[in-house]
N, C-alpha and C positions, 0 to 999 in steps of 0.2 A: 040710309046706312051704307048702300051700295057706293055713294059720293067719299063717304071717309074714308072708305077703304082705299078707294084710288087714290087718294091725296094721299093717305098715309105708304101706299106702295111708289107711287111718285117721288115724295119724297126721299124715301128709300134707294129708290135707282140715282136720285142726284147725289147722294153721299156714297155712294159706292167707292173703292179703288181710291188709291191716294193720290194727294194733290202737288200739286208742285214744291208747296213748301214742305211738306213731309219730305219728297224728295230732295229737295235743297238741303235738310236737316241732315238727312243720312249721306250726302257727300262729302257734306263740311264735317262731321263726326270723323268719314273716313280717311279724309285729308287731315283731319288734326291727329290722328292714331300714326299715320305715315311718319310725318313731321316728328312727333313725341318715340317712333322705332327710329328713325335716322337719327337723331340726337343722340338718343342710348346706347346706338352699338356705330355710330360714325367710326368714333376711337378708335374702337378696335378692331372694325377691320381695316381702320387706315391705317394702325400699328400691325397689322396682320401682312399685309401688302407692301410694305415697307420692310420689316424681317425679310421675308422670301424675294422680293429686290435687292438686298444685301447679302440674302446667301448665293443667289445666281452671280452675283458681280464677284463676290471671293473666290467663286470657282471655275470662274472664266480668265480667259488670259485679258492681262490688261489694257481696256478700250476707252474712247470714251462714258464714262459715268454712267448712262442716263435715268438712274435714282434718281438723281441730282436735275433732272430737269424740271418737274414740275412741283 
């Protein structure tokens, strides 16, 4: 009796804590969320920063652009 216990607690300490592919699972989850929020809101905060790049150039005396650079 006393043998199956150890096996059974044995194997118990080797499934402990997660393994690397758990771990793999949960990056690639958090890298596909990143990717799926920069899609979503790209737009607009690139139409966000572009606004307020043209409201600074209209109330500045006139220089080169650089809106217009990149």
């Amino acid at each position: 009796m006393r043998q199956l216990i150890d096996r059974l607690l044995a194997k118990r300490e080797e499934e402990s804590g997660a393994s690397a592919v758990e771990y793999g699972l949960l990056v690639a989850a958090i890298a596909a969320l990143i990717v799926i929020i920069v899609f979503a809101l790209g737009g607009v905060v690139k139409d966000t920063f572009d606004n307020t790049c043209d409201t600074i150039a209209s109330k500045t005396a006139p220089t080169l652009n650089s809106c217009d650079a990149g």
